[in-house]
C-alpha positions in Angstrom: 30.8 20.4 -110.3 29.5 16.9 -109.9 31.5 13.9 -108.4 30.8 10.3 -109.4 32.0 8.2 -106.5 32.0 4.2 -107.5 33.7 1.8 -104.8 36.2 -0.7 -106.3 37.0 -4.2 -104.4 39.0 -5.1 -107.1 37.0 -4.8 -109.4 38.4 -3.4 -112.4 36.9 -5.6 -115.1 33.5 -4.1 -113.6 34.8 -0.7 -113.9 35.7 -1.0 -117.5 32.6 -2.6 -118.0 30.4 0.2 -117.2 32.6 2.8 -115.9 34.5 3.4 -118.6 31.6 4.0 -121.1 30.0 6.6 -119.2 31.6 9.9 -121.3 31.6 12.5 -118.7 32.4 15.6 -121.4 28.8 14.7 -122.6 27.5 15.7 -119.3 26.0 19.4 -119.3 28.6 20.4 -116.0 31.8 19.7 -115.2 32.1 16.5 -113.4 34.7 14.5 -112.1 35.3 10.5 -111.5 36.4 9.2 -107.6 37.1 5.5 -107.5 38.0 4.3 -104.1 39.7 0.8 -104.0 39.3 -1.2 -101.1 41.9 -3.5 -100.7 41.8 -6.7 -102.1 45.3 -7.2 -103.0 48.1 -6.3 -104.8 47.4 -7.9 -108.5 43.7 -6.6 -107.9 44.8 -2.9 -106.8 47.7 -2.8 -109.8 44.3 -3.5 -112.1 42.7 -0.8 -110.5 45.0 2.0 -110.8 45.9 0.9 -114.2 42.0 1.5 -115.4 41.8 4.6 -113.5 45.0 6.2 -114.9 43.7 5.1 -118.5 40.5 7.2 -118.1 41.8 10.6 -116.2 39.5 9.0 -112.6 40.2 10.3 -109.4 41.8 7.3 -107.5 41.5 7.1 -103.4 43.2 4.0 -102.1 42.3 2.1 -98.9 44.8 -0.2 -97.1 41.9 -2.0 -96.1 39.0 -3.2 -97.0 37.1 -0.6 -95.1 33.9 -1.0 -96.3 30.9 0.3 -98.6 29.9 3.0 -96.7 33.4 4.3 -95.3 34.9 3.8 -99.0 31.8 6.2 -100.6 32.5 8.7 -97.4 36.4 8.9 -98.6 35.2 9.3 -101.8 32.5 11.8 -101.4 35.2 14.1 -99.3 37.9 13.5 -102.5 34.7 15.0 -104.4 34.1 17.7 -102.3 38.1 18.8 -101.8 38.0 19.2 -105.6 34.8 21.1 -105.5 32.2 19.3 -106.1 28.6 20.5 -104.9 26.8 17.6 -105.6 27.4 13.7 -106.2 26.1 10.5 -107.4 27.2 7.3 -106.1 27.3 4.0 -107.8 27.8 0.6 -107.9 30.9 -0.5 -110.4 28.2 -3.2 -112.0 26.0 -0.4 -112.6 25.6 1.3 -115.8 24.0 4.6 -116.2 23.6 7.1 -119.1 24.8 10.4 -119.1 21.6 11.8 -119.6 20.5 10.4 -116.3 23.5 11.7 -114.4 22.8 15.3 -115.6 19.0 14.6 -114.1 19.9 13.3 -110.8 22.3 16.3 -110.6 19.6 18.9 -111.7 17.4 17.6 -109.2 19.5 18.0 -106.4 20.3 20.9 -107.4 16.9 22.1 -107.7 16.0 20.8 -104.3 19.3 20.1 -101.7 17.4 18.6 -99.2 16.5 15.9 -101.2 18.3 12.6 -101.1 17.7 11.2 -105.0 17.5 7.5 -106.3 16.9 6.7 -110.0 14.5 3.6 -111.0 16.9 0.6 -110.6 16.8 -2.7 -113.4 18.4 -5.7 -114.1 19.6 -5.7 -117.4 16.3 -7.6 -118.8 14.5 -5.1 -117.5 13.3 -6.3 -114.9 12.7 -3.8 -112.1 15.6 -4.4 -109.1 14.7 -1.2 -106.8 11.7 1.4 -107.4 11.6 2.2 -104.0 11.9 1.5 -100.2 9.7 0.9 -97.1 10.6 -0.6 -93.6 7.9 -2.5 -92.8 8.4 -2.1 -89.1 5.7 -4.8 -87.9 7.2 -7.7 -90.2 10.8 -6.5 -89.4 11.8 -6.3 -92.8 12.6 -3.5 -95.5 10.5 -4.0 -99.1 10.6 -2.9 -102.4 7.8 -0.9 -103.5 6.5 1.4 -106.0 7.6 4.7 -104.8 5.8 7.8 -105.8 6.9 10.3 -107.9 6.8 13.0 -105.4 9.6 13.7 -102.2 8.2 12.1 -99.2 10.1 11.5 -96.2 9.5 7.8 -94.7 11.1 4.6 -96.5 14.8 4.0 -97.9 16.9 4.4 -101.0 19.2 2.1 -102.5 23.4 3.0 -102.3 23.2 1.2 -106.0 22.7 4.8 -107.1 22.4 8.0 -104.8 22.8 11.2 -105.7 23.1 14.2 -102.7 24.6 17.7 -102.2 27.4 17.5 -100.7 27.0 19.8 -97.6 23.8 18.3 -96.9 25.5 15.1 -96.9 28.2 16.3 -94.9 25.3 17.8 -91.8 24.3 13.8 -91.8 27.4 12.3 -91.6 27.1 10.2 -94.7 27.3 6.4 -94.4 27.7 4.8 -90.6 30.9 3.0 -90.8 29.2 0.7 -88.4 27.3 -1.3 -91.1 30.6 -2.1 -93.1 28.1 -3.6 -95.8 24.3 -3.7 -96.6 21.5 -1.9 -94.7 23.5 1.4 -94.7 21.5 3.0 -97.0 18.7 2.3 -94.7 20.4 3.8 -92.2 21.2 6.8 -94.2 17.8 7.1 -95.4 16.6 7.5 -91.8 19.0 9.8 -90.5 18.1 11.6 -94.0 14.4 12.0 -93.0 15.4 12.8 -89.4 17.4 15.8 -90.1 14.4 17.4 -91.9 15.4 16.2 -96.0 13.3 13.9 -98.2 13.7 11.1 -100.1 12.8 11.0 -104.0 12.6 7.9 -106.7 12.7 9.2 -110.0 10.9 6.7 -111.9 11.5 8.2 -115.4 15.3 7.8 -114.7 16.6 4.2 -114.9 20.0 2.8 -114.2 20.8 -0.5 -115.1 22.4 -2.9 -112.6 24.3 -6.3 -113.1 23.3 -7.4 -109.5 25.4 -10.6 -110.2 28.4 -8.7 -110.5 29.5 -8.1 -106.9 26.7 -10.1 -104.6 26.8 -13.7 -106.1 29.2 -16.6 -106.5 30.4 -17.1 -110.1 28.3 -19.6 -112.1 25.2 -19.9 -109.6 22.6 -17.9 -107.9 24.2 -18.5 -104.5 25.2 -15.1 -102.8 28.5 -15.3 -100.8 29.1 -15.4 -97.3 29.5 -11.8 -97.1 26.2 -10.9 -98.1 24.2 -13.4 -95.6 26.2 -12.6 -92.6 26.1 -8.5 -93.4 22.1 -8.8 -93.9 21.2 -10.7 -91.2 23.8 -8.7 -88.7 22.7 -4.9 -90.0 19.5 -5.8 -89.9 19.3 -5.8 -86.0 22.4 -2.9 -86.0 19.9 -0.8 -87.7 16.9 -1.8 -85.0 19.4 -1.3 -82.1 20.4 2.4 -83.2 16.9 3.3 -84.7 14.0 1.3 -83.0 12.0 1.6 -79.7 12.8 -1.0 -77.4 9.6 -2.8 -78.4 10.0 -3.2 -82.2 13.9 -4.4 -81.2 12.5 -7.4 -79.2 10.1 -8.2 -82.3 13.1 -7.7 -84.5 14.6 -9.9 -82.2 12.4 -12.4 -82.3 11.6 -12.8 -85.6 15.4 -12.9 -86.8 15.5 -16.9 -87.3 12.6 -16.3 -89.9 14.9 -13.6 -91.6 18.1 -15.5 -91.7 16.0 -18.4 -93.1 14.1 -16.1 -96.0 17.8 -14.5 -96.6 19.4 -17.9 -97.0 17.1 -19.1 -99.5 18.2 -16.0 -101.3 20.7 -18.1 -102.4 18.2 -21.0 -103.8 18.1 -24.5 -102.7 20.6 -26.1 -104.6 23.6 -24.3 -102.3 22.5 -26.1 -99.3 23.9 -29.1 -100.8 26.7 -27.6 -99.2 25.7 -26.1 -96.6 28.3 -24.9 -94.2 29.6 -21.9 -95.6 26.1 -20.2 -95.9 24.6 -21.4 -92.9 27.7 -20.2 -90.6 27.8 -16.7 -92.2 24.0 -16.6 -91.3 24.4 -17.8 -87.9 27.5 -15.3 -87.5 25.7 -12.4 -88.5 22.0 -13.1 -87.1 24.2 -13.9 -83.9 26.6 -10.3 -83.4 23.2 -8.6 -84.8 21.8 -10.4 -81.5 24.5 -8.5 -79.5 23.8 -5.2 -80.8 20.4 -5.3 -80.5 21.0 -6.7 -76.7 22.9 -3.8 -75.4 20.8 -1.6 -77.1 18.0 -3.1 -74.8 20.0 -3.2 -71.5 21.3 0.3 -72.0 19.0 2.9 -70.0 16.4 4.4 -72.0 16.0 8.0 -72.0 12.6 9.7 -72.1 11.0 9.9 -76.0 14.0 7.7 -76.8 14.0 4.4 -79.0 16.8 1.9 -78.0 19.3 3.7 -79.9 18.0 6.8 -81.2 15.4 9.4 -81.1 13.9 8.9 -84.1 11.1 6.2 -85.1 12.9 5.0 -88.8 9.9 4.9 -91.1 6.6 3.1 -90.7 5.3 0.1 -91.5 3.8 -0.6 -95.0 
C-alpha cells in the first residue's frame, strides 16, 4: 500500500486545491491519504478536519506546530501502522497526477534503497527543482540538472519524496532539529551515508505553487519564517555534517548568505525592513551557535564537526 503524507499548517484551501483532485482509486495499488495538521489554531484546524473528513484522509493532529519534518515523520508512522510499504510526501500547494504517484511508487519499489524525487515546476512551467548539489566550497546547495541515473552525492527536495518505509525508518527520517528548510538536505545525506541513493526522475513532473506556503500574500517577499529557518539550518546542517574546516568557511561566508537569501524576497520589501532583516540576523545568528559548539566540541579521529560523514561534494 502507498501512503501520501501532505503537512497542513492550516492550510485547507491548499488542500482542496490540489489535494482533493488527486483520485486515489485511479492509482494501480491501494493507497491511503495522511494529512498532519500542525497547529495553527482553532478556526484553521476545524477547516482542516472538515476537508479531511469530506474526502475519507487519514487525519494526525499536532498540538503544536512541530514542524515540517516532525509533522511528515508522524505522518509517515500513521502510513506505516496502516500498512503502508512505501510513501510519497508532498507539499499541500503541490499538485501531482496520479500517474506519477503510481511511478514514484513503482520505482521504489523496484529499488528500496533509493530515495525518489520527481522533476519539480512552477505552474508556467518553469523548472523549480531538477535536482540537488551542495557546493561545499561556496557553502551553498544549487539546483542542477540531475541525471537520470541513482547516484549518491547531492539533495532532494521534501516538495515531493517518495521512500520505502523501512528504509526510511533505518535513517530516522527527518531531523526534528531543522524544524523547517534544509532537512531534506539533511536527509539526503544521511540517505547516502547509510549506503541508499538518490534519484530525479526527470520524465515525472509535479507541479508546485511555491507561492502558496513561502511568500507573503500579494508580493514576492518571503516571510520571516523562511529567512530565519534558511539562514539558521544552513550552519545546523555544517555543524552536524562538515569537517571543522568547511564549518569555519561556512562560517565565514554566512553574511554573504543571509544577504543573497534576503534579496530572495526582492528589493521593494526593504522599504520596510525590520521584519526581514531581524529574522535574518536571528537565524544567521543561532546558526552561528550551532556551528560554534560544533567547533569547540572535541573532534574525534576521521570525524567532521558533527558527523562522520563528508555531505556531498562540491559542484
Amino acid at each position: 500500500m502507498l501512503g501520501i503524507v501532505v503537512v497542513s499548517f492550516g492550510s485547507a484551501s491548499l488542500l482542496r486545491a490540489n489535494l482533493a483532485d488527486v483520485d486515489v482509486t485511479a492509482l494501480r495499488r491501494p493507497a491511503v491519504v495522511v494529512v498532519v495538521d500542525n497547529f495553527r489554531g482553532p478556526r484553521e484546524r476545524a477547516d482542516v478536519r472538515a476537508v479531511a473528513a469530506e474526502h475519507g484522509w487519514q487525519l494526525v493532529e499536532n498540538a503544536t506546530n512541530a514542524g515540517f519534518g516532525a509533522a511528515v515523520d508522524a505522518g509517515v508512522t500513521r502510513a506505516a501502522d496502516l500498512g503502508c510499504t512505501a510513501v510519497v510526501v508532498l507539499n499541500p500547494d503541490a499538485r501531482v497526477e496520479p500517474a506519477v504517484l503510481d511511478a514514484l511508487a513503482d520505482q521504489v519499489a523496484a529499488a528500496p534503497d533509493t530515495l525518489v524525487a520527481p522533476r519539480i515546476e512552477r505552474p508556467d512551467g518553469r523548472p523549480w527543482f531538477t535536482g540537488g548539489d551542495l557546493d561545499v566550497a561556496a557553502a551553498r546547495t544549487r539546483n542542477v540538472e540531475a541525471p537520470a541515473h541513482p547516484r549518491r552525492e547531492g539533495w532532494l527536495s521534501g516538495a515531493c519524496l517518495a521512500a520505502d518505509v523501512a528504509r526510511w525508518s533505518r535513517v530516522g527520517g527527518f531531523d526534528d532539529d531543522y524544524f523547517l528548510y534544509w532537512e531534506d538536505v539533511d536527509l539526503s545525506a544521511r540517505w547516502t551515508a547509510d549506503g541508499g541513493a538518490l534519484l530525479v526522475r526527470q520524465d515525472l513532473v509535479v507541479v508546485h505553487d511555491v507561492g502558496g506556503t513561502q511568500e507573503t500574500a500579494g508580493s514576492r517577499a518571503k516571510s520571516p519564517v523562511y529567512y530565519r529557518y534558511n539562514c539558521r539550518n544552513r550552519l545546523v546542517f555544517a555543524a552536524k555534517h562538515l569537517p571543522r574546516s568547511d564549518v569555519r568557511r561556512w562560517l565565514w561566508r554566512t553574511p554573504s548568505y543571509a544577504w543573497q537569501v534576503l534579496l530572495r524576497g526582492g528589493r521593494r520589501q526593504l522599504l520596510r525592513p525590520v521584519a526581514p532583516v531581524w529574522a535574518v540576523v536571528r537565524g544567521s545568528a543561532e546558526g552561528t551557535g550551532w556551528a560554534v559548539r560544533a567547533l569547540l566540541r572535541p573532534a574525534r579521529p576521521g570525524a567532521g564537526a558533527g558527523s562522520t560523514t563528508r555531505a556531498g561534494a562540491a559542484a
